[in-house]
C-alpha positions in Angstrom: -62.6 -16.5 48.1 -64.9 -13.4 48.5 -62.8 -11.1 47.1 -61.1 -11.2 43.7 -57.2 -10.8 43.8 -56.9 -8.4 40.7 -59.6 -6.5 39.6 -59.0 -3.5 37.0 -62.0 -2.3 35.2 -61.6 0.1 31.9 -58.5 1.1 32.6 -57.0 4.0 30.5 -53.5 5.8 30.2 -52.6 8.4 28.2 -49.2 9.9 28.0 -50.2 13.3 26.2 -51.4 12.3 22.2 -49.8 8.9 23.2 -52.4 5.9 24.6 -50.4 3.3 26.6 -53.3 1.3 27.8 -57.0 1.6 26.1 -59.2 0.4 28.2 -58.3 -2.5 30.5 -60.4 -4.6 31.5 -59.1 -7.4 33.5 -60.7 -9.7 36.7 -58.2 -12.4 38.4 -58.7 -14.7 41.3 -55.5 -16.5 41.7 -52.4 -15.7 39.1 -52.5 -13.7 36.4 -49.5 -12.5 33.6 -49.1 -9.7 31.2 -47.2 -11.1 28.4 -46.4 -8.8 25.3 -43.6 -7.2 23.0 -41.5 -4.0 24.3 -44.3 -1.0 24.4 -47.4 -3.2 24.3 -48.5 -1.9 28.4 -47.5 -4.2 30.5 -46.0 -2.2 33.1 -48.2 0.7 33.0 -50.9 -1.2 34.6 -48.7 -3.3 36.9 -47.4 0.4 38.0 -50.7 1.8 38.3 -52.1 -1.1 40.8 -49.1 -0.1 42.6 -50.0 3.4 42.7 -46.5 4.2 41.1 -48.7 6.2 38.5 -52.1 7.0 37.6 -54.5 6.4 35.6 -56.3 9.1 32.9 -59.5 7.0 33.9 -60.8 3.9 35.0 -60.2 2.1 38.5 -58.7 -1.1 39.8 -58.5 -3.0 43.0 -56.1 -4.8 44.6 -56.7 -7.7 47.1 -60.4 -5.5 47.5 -59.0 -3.0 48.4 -59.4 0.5 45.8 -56.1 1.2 44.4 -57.0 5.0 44.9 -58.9 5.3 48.0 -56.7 2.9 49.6 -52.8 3.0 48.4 -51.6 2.7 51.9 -53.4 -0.2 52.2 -52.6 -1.9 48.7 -48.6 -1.3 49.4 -49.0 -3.0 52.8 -50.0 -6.7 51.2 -48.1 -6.4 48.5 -44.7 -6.7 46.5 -43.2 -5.2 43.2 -40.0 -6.0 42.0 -39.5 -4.0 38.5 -38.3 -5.9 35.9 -35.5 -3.0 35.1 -33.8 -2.8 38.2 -30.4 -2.7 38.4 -27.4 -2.3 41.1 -23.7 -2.0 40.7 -21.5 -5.3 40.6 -20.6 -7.3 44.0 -23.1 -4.5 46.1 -24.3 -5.9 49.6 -27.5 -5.6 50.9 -26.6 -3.1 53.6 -25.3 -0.5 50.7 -28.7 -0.5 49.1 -30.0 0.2 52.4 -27.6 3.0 53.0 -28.4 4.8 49.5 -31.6 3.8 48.9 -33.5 3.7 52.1 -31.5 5.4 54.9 -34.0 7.1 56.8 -31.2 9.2 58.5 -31.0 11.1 54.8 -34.6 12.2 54.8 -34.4 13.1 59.1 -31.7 15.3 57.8 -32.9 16.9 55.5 -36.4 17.9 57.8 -34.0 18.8 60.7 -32.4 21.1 58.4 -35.7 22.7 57.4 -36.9 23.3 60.6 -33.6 24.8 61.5 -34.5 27.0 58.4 -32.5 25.6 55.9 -34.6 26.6 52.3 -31.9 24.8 50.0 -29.6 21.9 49.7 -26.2 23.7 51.0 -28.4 25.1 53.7 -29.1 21.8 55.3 -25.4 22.4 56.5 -27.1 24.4 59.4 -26.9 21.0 61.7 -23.5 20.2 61.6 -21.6 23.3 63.4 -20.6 23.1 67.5 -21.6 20.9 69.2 -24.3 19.8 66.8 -22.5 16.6 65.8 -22.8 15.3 69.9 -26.5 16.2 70.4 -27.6 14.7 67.3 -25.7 11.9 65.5 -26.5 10.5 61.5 -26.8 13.9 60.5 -25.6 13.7 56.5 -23.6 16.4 54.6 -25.2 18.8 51.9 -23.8 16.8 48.9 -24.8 13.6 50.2 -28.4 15.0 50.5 -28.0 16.4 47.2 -26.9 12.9 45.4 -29.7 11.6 47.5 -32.6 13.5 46.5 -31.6 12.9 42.7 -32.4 9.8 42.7 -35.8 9.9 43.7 -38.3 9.1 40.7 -41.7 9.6 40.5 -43.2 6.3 42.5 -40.3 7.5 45.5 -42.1 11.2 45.8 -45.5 9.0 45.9 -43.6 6.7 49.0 -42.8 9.9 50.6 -47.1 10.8 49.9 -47.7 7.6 51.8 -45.3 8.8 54.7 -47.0 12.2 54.8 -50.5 10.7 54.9 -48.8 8.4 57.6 -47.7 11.4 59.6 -50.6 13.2 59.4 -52.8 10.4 60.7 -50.6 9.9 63.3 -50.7 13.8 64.4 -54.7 14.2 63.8 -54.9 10.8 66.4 -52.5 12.5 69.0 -55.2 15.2 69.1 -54.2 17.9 66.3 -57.2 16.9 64.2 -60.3 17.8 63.4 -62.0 14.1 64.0 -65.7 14.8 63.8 -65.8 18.6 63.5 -66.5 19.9 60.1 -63.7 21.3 57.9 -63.0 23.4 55.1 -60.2 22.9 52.9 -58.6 25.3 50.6 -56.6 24.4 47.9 -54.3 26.7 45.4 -51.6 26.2 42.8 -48.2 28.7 43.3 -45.9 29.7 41.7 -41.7 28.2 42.2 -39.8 30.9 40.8 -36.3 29.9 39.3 -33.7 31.9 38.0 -31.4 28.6 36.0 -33.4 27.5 32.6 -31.9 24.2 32.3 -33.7 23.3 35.6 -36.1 20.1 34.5 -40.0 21.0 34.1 -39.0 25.3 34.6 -41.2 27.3 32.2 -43.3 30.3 31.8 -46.9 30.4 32.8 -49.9 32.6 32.7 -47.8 34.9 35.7 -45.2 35.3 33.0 -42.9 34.4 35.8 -40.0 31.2 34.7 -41.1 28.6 37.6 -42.5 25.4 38.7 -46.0 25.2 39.8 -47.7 23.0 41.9 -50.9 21.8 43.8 -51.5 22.9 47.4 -54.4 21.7 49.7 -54.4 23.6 52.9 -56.9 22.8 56.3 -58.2 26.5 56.6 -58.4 26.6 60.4 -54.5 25.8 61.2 -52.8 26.1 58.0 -51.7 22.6 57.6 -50.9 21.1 54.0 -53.1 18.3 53.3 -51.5 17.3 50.2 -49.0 19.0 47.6 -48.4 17.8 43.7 -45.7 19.2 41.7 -46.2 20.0 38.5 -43.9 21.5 35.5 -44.3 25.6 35.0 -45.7 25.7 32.3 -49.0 23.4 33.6 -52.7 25.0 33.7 -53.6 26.2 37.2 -56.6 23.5 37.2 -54.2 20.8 35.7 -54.3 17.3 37.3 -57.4 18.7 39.4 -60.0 16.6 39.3 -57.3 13.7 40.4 -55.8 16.0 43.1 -59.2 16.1 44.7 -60.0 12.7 44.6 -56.4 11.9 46.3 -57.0 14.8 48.9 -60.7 13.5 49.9 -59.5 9.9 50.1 -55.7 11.6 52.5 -58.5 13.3 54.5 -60.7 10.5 55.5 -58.2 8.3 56.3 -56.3 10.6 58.3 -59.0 10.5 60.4 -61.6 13.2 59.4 -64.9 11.9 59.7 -66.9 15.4 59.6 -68.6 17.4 57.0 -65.7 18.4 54.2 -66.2 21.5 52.4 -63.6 22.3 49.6 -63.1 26.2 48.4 -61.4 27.0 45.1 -60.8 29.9 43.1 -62.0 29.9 39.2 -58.7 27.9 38.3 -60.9 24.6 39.2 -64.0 25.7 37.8 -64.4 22.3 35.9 -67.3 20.0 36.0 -64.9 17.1 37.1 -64.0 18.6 39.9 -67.4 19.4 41.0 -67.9 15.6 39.8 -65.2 14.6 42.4 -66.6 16.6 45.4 -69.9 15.1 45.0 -68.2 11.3 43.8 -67.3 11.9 47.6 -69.8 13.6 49.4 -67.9 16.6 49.7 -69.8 20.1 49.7 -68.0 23.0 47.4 -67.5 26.4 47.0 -65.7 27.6 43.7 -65.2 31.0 42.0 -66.3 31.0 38.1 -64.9 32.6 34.9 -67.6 35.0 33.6 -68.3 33.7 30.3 -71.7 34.2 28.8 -73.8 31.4 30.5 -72.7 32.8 33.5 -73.5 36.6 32.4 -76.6 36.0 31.3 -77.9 34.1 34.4 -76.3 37.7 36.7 -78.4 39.5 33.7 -81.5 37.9 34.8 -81.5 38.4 38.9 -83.9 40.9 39.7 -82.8 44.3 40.8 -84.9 44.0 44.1 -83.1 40.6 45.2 -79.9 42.2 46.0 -78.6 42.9 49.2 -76.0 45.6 50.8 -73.1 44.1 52.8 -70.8 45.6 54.4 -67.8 47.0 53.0 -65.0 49.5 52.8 -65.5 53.0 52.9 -65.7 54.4 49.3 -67.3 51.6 48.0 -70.4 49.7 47.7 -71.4 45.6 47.7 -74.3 44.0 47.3 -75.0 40.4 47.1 -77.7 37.8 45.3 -78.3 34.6 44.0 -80.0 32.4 41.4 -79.9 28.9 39.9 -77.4 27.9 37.1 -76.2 24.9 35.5 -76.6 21.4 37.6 -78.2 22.4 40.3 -76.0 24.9 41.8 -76.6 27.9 43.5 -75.1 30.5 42.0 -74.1 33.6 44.8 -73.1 36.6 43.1 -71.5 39.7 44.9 -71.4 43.5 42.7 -69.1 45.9 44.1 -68.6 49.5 42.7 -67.2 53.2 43.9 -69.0 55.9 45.5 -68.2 59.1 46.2 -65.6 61.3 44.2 -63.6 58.3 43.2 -66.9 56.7 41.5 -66.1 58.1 38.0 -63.2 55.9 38.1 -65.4 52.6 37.4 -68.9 53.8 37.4 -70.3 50.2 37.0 -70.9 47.3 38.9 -68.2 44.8 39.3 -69.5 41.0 39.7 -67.8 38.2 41.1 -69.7 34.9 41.3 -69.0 31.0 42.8 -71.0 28.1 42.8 -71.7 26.2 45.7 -74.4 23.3 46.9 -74.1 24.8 50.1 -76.9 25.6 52.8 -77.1 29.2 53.9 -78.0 32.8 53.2 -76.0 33.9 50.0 -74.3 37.1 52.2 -73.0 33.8 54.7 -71.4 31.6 51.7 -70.4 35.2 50.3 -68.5 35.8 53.8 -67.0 32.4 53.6 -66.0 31.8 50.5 -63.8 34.9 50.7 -62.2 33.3 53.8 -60.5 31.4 51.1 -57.7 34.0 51.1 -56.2 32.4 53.9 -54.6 29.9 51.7 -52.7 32.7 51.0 -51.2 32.6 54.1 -50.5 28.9 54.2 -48.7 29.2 50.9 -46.4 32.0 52.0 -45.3 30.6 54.9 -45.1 27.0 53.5 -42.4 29.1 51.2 -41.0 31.6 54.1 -40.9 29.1 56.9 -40.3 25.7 55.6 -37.7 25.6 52.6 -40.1 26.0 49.5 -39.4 29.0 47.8 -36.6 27.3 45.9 -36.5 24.4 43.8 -33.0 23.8 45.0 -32.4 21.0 42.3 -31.9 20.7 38.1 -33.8 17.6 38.4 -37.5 17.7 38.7 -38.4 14.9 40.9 -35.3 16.1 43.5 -37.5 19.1 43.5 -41.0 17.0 43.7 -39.7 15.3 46.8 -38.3 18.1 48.4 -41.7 20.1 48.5 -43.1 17.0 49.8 -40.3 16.9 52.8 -41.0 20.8 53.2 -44.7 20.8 53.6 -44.2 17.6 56.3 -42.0 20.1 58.1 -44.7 22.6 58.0 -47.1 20.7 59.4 -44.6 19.6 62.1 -44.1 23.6 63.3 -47.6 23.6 63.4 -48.2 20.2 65.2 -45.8 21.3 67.9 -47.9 24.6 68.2 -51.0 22.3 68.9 -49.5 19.3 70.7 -46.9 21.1 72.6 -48.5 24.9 73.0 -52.3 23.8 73.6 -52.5 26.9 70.2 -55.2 26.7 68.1 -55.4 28.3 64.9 -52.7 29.0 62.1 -49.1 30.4 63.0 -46.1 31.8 61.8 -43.2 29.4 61.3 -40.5 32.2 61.7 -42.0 32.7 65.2 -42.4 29.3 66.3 -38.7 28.6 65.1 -37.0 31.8 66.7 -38.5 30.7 70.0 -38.9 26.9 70.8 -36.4 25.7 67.8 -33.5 27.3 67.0 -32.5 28.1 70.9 -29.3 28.8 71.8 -27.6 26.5 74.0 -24.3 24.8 75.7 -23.3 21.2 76.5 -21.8 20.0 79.4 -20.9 16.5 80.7 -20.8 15.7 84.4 -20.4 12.7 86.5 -20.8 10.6 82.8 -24.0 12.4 81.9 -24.6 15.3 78.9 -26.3 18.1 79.8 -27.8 20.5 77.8 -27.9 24.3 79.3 -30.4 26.4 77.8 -29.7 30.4 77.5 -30.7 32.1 80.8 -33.0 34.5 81.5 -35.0 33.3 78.1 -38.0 35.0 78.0 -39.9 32.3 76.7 -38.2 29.6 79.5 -41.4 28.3 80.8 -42.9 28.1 78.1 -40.2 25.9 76.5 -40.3 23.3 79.0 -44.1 23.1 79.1 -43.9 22.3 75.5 -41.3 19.9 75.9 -42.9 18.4 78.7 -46.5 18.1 76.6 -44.3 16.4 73.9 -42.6 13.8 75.9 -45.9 13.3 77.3 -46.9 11.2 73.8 -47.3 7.9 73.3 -45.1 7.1 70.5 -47.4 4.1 69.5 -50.8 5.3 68.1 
């Protein structure tokens, strides 16, 4: 055998204060058990090989294959059957299929998004007219309520796998970056909610009663990499250093080969992530906090190494750089007034990232403000695809409905690539107004359905290229 079957090497979980496993160490070549009382870890780690959950630290491989950087893979050549499962009396196979794994729920409820639906009784948008002929399976609202309540935390990661599936899919049709270098931006938001007894709703630093998760973005289209839901009240670096690792690993085998560069505000300022990025050959870009290391290294740049950018009018920049820390470069920017308003805030103003970068320091300055444009992402992922609500009181309902909004997201934008030859980001409002949500009339002649598009539609042609471009894919990849 050249490969061991179970391989997990100083694994650790911690639930909060709690340790469930304390560093387990375990390597198996043919069979191996976990036998212990109630509470003593046996399904933590069974669960974490299975990428149910995660580990606080450690790693572990399954069948050779690296139960982080490959979960797809792991799934695929293996089985779990959890001891704790349970079904109502006399049910058929067929009913488990038809509550637990209809795939005509989770079609619904992205039809409905795209259709801009941005909560549960919205996703009645489908089923009006003749909607019911055109496209059959389409669920009710309460049905796709009961059904995204009982999706638990390993289901939202199954739906991860089926975004990552998508996404690979989509880069191979041509929508990706393949060997071209690309940045990637990621963000947390804010959910706000206005009902308290929602599960994991709280107050943040915004002061604002929400949810707040993780958001990776692609900077040149707008696409969401990868999304992680967290509770409210969570840090805005929370969970990072894992995030990154999952988003590098979703990246490269989508089907990015290219440089990566990864741009982050001061939230992820954290050694760990800067760990991650180089764990993976990933270069960064990440504001800092300006504490006093930081201080004193801007304290120590010469006056004479600073140099004038451009800005607005009223105001001043300059930009320099030095060494701090690990060997990062350290690219500072100083902004102040002129003019009458300059008695305002007389002083310089400093704003500083670290990067390993190559580059002039007024180039990474340039780019690394481009990071805005996750901005952008965000607010349309919220405006455009369903996620400015957490339309459910239970928190993993609300987990894996962000995931089903940022896949239909990236499908706006895929059908702007694929199907509109448009590089760059859009607007999903747009794109929906004129190649989704088109008005129309059924007919049936001679034992055939037609469908009649409006006429005189200004944007006719361009319809039916798109639709022509789509048709045009091979469904196998």
């Amino acid at each position: 055998m050249n490969y061991q079957v179970l391989r997990l090497n100083h694994q650790i979980r911690r639930f909060f204060r709690y340790t469930a496993v304390a560093s387990l160490c375990q390597r198996c070549e043919l069979t191996h058990r976990f036998l212990g009382p109630n509470g003593a870890g046996k399904s933590t780690p069974i669960r974490i090989l299975m990428g149910l959950d995660y580990a606080s630290s450690g790693t572990a491989q399954v069948l050779g294959r690296d139960q982080l950087r490959d979960t797809v893979g792991v799934r695929r050549c293996t089985g779990y059957l959890p001891g704790e499962l349970s079904v109502y009396p006399r049910v058929t196979g067929r009913e488990i299929l038809d509550r637990f794994g209809s795939a005509a729920k989770l079609v619904s409820v992205l039809a409905g998004m795209l259709a801009g639906a941005d909560m549960i009784d919205g996703l009645d948008v489908l089923r009006h007219g003749a909607m019911g002929k055109l496209f059959t399976g389409m669920r009710a609202p309460s049905t796709l309520g009961t059904f995204l309540r009982i999706f638990t935390f390993g289901h939202v990661r199954q739906l991860d796998a089926l975004s990552e599936e998508l996404l690979s899919r989509a880069w191979r049709f041509g929508a990706g970056p393949s060997d071209a270098p690309m940045t990637i931006d990621i963000d947390s938001t804010i959910q706000q909610v206005y009902g308290k007894q929602k599960q994991g709703s709280a107050y943040g630093y915004t002061k604002v009663l929400g949810q707040h998760p993780l958001v990776a973005t692609r900077a040149d289209t707008g696409e969401v990499l990868h999304i992680r839901h967290r509770k409210g009240s969570a840090n805005a670096g929370r969970g990072g250093p894992r995030f990154v690792r999952e988003l590098i690993g979703r990246t490269r085998r989508a089907g990015a080969t290219g440089p990566l560069t990864l741009r982050a505000d001061s939230g992820f300022h954290s050694q760990f992530v800067v760990k991650a990025c180089r764990d993976h050959e990933v270069r960064y870009s990440i504001t800092v906090n300006l504490n006093k290391a930081v201080v004193r290294a801007i304290e120590a740049i010469a006056e004479e190494s600073w140099t004038p950018i451009d800005y607005t009018l009223g105001g001043k920049a300059e930009v320099s750089e030095c060494l701090y820390g690990d060997g990062h470069r350290l690219v500072v920017r100083r902004t102040r007034l002129t003019g009458k308003q300059a008695e305002l805030f007389p002083s310089w103003r400093y704003h500083a990232f670290i990067t390993d970068r190559e580059g002039t320091a007024v180039f990474l300055d340039a780019d690394h403000r481009h990071h805005a444009v996750v901005e952008l992402a965000i607010r349309d992922l919220k405006e455009g695809a369903g996620m400015a609500h957490c339309p459910s009181g239970d928190f993993n309902a609300n987990a894996a409905w962000a995931v089903l909004a940022t896949i239909a997201h990236n499908m706006i934008r895929w059908l702007a690539s694929l199907g509109l030859d448009h590089d760059g980001p859009v607007v999903a409002k747009t794109i929906r107004r004129k190649y989704i949500t088109v008005p129309g009339r059924l007919t049936r002649r001679s034992r055939r359905t037609q469908l009649h598009l409006p006429t005189a539609w200004p944007w006719a042609t361009e319809w039916s290229a798109c639709f022509d471009r789509l048709r045009a894919l091979s469904l196998r990849t």
